[in-house]
C-alpha positions in Angstrom: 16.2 -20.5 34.9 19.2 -21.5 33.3 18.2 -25.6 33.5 14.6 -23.9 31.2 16.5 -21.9 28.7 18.5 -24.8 27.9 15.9 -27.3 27.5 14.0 -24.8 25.6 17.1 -24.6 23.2 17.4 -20.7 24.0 21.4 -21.2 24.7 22.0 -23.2 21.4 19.0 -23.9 18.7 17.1 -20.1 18.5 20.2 -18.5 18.3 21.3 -20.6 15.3 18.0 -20.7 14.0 18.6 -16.8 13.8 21.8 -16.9 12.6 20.7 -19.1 9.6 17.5 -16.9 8.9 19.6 -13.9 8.7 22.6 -15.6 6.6 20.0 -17.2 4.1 18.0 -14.0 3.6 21.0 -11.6 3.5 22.5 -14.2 0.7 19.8 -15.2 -1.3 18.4 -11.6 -2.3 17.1 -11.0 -5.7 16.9 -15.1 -6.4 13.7 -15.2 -7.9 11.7 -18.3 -8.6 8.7 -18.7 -10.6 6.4 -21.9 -10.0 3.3 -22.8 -12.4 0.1 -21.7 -11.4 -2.4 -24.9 -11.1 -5.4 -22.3 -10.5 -4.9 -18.8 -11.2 -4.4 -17.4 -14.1 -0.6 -16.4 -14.3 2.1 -17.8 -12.0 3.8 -15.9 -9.2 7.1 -15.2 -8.9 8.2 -15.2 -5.5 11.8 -14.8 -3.8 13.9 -17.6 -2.5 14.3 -15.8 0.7 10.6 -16.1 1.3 11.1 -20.2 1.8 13.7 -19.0 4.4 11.1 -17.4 6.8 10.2 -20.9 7.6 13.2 -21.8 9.4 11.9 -19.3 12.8 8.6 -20.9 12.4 10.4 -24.0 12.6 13.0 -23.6 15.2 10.1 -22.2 17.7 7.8 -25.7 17.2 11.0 -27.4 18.3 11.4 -25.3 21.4 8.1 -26.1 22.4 8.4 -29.8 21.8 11.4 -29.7 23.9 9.0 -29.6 27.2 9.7 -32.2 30.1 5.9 -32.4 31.8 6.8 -34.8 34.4 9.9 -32.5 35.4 8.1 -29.2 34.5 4.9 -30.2 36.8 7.1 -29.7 40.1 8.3 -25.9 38.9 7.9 -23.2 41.2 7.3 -21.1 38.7 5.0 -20.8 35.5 6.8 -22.1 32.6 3.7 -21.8 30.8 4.4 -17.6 30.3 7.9 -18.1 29.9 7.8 -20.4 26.9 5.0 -17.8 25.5 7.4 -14.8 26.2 10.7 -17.0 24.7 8.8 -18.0 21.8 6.7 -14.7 20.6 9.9 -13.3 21.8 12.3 -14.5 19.5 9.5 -14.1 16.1 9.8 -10.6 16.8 13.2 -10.8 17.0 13.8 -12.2 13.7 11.5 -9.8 12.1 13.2 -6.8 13.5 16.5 -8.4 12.6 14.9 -8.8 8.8 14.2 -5.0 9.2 17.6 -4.1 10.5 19.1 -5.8 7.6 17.3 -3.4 4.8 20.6 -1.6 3.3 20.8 -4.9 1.4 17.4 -4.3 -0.3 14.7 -2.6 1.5 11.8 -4.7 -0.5 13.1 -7.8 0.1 13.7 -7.3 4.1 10.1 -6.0 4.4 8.9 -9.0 3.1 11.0 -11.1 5.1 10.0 -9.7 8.1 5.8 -10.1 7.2 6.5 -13.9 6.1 8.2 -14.2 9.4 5.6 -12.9 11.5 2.6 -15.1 9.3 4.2 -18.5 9.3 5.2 -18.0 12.9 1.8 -17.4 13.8 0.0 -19.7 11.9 2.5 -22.5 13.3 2.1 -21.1 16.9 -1.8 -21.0 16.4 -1.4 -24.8 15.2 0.5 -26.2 17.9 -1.7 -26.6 21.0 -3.5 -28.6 18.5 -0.9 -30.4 15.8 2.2 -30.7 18.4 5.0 -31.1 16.6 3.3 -31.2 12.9 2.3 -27.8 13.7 5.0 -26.3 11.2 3.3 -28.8 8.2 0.7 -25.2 8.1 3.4 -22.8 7.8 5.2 -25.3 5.0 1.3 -25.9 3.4 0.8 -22.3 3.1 3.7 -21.7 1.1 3.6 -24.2 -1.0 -0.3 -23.2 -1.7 0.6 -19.7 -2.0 3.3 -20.8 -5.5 1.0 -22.7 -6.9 -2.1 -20.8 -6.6 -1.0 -18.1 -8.9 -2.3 -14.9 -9.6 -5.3 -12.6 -10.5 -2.9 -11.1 -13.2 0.5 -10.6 -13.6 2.1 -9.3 -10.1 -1.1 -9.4 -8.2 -1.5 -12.5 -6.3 -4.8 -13.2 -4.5 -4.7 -11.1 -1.3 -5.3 -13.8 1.3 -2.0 -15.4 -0.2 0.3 -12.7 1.6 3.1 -14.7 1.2 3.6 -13.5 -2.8 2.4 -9.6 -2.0 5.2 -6.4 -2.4 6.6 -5.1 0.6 3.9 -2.1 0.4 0.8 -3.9 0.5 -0.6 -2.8 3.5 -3.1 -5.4 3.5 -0.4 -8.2 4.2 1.3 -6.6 6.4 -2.0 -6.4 8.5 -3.0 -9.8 7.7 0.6 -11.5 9.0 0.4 -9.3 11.7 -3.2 -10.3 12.9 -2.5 -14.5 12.1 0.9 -13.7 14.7 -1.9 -12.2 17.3 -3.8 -15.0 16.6 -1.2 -17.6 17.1 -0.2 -15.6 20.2 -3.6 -15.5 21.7 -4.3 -19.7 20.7 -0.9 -20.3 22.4 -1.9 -18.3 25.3 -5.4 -20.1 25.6 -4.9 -23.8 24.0 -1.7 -24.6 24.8 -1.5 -27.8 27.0 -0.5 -26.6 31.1 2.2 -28.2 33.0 0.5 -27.2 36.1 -2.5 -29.4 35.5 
C-alpha cells in the first residue's frame, strides 16, 4: 500500500499540488483579468484564480502517468479502483478545501471550487484516451472560454462555465455532471493492469 501511494505521488506531489491550489487561490483574490473577445460580442473578465484550478487537474494526470504496468500486473490487489478512489478523491478534496476557504471572499471560493471540479473532469474523462496530454482539454477550455466573450456585458455563453458568478446554478450543475462524466470514462476506459 505504501510502495502505490508513493508511486502514485500521494506522499509528495497531491499534497503539494494542494498546497499550491490553495496558496494561489487564497492570494490571488479579486485579481481580475480581462482578455479580448475574438467572437462574442464583449469580453469577459475572469479572475486569476480561475487559471489556478488547473493545477489539481494537472497534478491528477501526473499521478496516473506515474503507473508501472509490468510491476502493477503481478498486484494482488486492484489498483485499478484505488487510483479511481485516489484521484476523484483528492478533486473533491480540493473543492471542499476551495469551499472551506470562503471567509476570504465567498464568490470567489465558489467559483474555485466549480472550475475545480469541471477541468478535473474533463481531464479525467480525456485520459483513457489522450494519456498524458489529457490536461491540454482542461488548458483548451480555458483559454476558449477568455476568448469567446460574451452575450453582453457579465453574461458569458452558458456552456462556458468557466466565466459564470458563483450563483449560476446552471454551472455548477454543468462542472458537476463533466466530473461524473470524467469519473464514469475513467471508471469504464481507463487502460487495466490486470489484462
Amino acid at each position: 500500500m505504501i510502495w502505490w501511494l508513493r508511486q502514485r505521488g500521494a506522499l509528495g506531489l497531491l499534497p503539494g499540488a494542494l498546497l499550491g491550489f490553495a496558496l494561489g487561490v487564497g492570494l490571488t483574490l479579486n485579481v481580475a483579468l480581462v482578455f479580448p473577445a475574438f467572437l462574442g460580442n464583449y469580453a469577459m473578465a475572469t479572475e486569476l484564480s480561475n487559471f489556478l484550478c488547473l493545477i489539481p487537474c494537472v497534478a491528477l494526470i501526473v499521478c496516473l502517468e506515474r503507473r508501472v504496468p509490468s510491476v502493477e500486473r503481478s498486484a494482488v490487489r486492484r489498483l485499478d479502483a484505488r487510483d479511481i478512489t485516489l484521484v476523484s478523491g483528492f478533486a473533491l478534496l480540493a473543492s471542499v478545501l476551495a469551499l472551506a476557504m470562503f471567509p476570504l471572499g465567498t464568490e470567489a471560493m465558489w467559483t474555485a471550487a466549480r472550475n475545480n471540479l469541471l477541468f478535473c473532469g474533463l481531464a479525467l474523462g480525456a485520459w483513457p484516451l489522450l494519456g498524458h496530454r489529457a490536461t491540454l482539454l482542461p488548458v483548451l477550455w480555458m483559454i476558449h472560454s477568455m476568448f469567446v466573450g460574451g452575450r453582453s456585458h457579465g453574461d458569458p455563453y452558458p456552456w462556458v462555465i468557466v466565466t459564470e458568478e458563483a450563483r449560476v446554478a446552471q454551472a455548477a450543475a454543468g462542472a458537476a455532471v463533466v466530473f461524473l462524466a470524467g469519473i464514469l470514462s475513467l471508471v469504464c476506459f481507463a487502460p487495466r493492469t490486470d489484462r
